[in-house]
N, C-alpha and C positions, 0 to 999 in steps of 0.2 A: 504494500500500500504506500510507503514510504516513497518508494521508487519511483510509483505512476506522479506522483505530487512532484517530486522532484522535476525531471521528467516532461511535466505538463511548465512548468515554469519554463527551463531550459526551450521548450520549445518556442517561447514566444518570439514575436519580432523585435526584440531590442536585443541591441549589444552590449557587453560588457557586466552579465549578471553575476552579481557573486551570491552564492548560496550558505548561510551558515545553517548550520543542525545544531540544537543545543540540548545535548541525548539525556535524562537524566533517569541514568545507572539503568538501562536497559540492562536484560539478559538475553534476547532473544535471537541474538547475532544478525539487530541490525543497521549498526555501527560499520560493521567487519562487510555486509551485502552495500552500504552507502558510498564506505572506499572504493569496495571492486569496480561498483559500475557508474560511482562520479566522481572520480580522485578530484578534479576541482571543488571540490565541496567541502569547506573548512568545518568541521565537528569538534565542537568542543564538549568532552566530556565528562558530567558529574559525577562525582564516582556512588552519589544517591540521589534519589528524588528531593528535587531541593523545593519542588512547588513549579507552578506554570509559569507565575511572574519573574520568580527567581531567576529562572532557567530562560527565559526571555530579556530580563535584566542584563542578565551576564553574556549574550549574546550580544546586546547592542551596545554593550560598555566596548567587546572586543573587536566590533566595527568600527566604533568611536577611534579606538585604538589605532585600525589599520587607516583611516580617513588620516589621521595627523601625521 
């Protein structure tokens, strides 16, 4: 499911999309399925459920991050 979502983005018509994933503490190996088939795809991950906000927070801090 992750994949088609990705995927569905990637496909639009703009250039230049960067994707982040911000996994929090998945087991279902689909972290490891995200690498294989969008190595552009930066994942940052929680090593637990930190919350939705958290885990969205800490996403856009590390964008903030790459913008500067």
């Amino acid at each position: 499911m992750i994949g088609d979502c990705i995927q569905s983005i990637l496909d639009q018509d703009r250039p230049d999309i960067d994707i982040i994933v911000s996994d929090n503490g998945s087991d279902d190996g689909s972290v490891d399925s995200i690498r294989e088939q969008f190595p552009s795809v930066q994942i940052i991950e929680n090593e637990k459920n930190i919350g939705f906000d958290s885990a969205v927070n800490r996403g856009l801090s590390d964008l903030n991050q790459c913008d500067s």
